[in-house]
N, C-alpha and C positions, 0 to 999 in steps of 0.2 A: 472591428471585425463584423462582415456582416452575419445575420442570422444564418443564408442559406449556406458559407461557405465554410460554418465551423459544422453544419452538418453532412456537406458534403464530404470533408475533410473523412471525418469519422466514417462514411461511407467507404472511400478511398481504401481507409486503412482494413476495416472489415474484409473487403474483398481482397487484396493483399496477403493479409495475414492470418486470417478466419478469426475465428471466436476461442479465446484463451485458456476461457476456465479457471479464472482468479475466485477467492484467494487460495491460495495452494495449502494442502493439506496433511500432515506426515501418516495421517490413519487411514489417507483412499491414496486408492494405487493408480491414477489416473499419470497421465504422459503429457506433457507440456507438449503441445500438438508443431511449436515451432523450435523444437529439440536445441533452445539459446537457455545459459545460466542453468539453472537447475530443472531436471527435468520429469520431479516424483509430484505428485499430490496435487493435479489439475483437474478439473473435470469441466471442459468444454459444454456449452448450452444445457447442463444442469447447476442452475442457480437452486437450489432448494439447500445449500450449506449456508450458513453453521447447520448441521441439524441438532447438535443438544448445545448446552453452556461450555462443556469441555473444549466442542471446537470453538464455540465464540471468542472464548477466554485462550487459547491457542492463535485464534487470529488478532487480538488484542495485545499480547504479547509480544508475535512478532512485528507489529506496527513499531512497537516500542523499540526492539533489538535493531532494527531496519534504519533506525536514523543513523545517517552517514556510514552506511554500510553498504558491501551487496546481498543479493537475496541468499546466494548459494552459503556466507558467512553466518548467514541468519539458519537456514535451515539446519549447518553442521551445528550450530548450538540449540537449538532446539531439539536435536536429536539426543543432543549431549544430555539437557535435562530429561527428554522423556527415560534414560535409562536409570534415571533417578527418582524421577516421581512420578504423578497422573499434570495431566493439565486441568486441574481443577484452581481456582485464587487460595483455597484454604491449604491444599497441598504444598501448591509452590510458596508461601508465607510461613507454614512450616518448619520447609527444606532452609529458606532465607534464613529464618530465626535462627533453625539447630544448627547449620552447619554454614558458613556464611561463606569460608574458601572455597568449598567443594563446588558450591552454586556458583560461584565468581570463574572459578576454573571452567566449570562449564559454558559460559558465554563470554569466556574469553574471545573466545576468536571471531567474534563479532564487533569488537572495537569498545573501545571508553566503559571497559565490563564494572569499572566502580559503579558511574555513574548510572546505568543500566540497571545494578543491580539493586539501585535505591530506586529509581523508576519502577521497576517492574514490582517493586512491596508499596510501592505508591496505588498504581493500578490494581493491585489487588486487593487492598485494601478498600479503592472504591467501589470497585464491582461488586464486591460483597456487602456494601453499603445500601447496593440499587436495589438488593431484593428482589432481581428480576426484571426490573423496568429500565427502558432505553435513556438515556442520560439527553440533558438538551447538551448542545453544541458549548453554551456559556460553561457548563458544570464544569464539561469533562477538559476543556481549558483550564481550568481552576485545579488542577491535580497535576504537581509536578514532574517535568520530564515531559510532558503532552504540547506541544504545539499546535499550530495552525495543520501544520499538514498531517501530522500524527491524530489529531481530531478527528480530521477528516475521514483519514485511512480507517478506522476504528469505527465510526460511524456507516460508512457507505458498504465496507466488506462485513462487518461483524455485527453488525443491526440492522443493515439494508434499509440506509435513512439514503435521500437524494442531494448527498455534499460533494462537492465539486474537489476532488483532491489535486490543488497543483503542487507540482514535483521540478526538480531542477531541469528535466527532459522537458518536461510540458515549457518551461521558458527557453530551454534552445530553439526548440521546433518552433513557438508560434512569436518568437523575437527576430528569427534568422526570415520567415515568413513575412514579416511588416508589421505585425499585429498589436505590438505592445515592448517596449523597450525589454530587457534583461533582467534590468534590477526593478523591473515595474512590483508596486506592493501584492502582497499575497492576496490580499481578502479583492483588490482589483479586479487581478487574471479570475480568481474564483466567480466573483460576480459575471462576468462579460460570456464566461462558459455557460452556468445557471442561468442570465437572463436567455441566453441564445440558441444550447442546446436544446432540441425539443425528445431528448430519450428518457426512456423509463430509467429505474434506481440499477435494472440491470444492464444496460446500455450502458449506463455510465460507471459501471464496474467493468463492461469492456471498453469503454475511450478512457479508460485509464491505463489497463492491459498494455492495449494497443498502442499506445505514445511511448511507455516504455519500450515494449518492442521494436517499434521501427527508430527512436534513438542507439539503441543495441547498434543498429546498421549505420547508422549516419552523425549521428552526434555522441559519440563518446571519445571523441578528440577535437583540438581547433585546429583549423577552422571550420567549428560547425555546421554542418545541411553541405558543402558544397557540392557535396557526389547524390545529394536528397532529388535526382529528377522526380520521384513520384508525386511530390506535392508541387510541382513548379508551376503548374499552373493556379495553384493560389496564394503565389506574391504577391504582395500589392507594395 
């Protein structure tokens, strides 16, 4: 992949789609500006969230609930628990402890809610460990239920570190593209973004937006990209 045309790309998409407003938030009442999946808790070109620990720990969580889910599945359980607790790690570890169905019940409808709900007293558990300080990449690997891409997610939206989040869209778009096979390895496509993008931590909070988004249109069925003209001039 050349350098200029994974930024061009990102250009592309910008102008396209505008600026998203990730990560979405259930306490600001912002409008997902491309009215696709869920459409509460954006706020376009104000990067200034998290602004306390609540929402960090809110966007931490649903990094968690998000694996192999959708966003709108994630947000109904999120919602679920806020009528139960704060999003604080000591609250939700609480709720875990004393009432273990009620919580389950709550993010049920976000899929695999057992395994989740051991995940999510995982991460709480380390957050409250950090004492306030941003975790490296290694650690928060090291804490079950966390992935490669869940790291990432957690890092780049909820500490505003510069980690490259690839997602199952990012390998349709940039394998249907020419770029890198499918099943090419994660930590790969992550490097080839990182060496090549040249945007800040918030740019790359929107070229990650933005590739979900225009998957929404193009790649959520096979055969993937074929209706994709916007990008067609960077096949290779």
């Amino acid at each position: 992949m050349s350098e200029n045309n994974i930024n061009l790309i990102y250009n592309k998409l910008l102008e396209k789609y505008s600026y998203q407003g990730w990560w979405p938030l259930l306490s600001y009442q912002g409008i997902n500006p491309t009215k696709t999946g869920a459409i509460e808790g954006y706020h376009p070109k104000d990067y200034s969230f998290p602004k306390n620990s609540n929402e960090q720990f809110e966007i931490i969580m649903g990094s968690i609930l998000t694996q192999n889910t959708s966003w709108p599945s994630v947000e109904k359980a999120l919602k679920n628990l806020s009528i139960l607790t704060e999003f604080s790690p000591k609250s939700i570890l609480k709720l875990a402890n004393s009432n273990e169905n009620e919580f389950k019940q709550a993010i049920k409808v976000a899929g695999y809610f057992n395994q989740k709900f051991n995940y999510l007293k995982n991460i709480a558990e380390f957050y409250i460990s950090l004492e306030g300080r941003v975790p490296s990449r290694k650690e928060i690997l090291k804490v079950k239920g966390v992935g490669n891409e869940t790291a990432d997610s957690i890092l780049l939206f909820a500490y505003k570190q510069k980690e490259f989040k690839v997602d199952a869209y990012t390998k349709r778009i940039f394998s249907y593209l020419g770029y890198f096979d499918e099943k090419e390895k994660y930590m790969y496509i992550k490097k080839l973004f990182e060496d090549n993008f040249k945007g800040t931590v918030n740019e790359y909070q929107e070229y990650h937006a933005l590739i979900v988004e225009h998957a929404k249109h193009y790649y959520l069925k096979k055969p993937y990209g074929v209706e994709d003209k916007l990008l067609d001039e960077f096949k290779i």
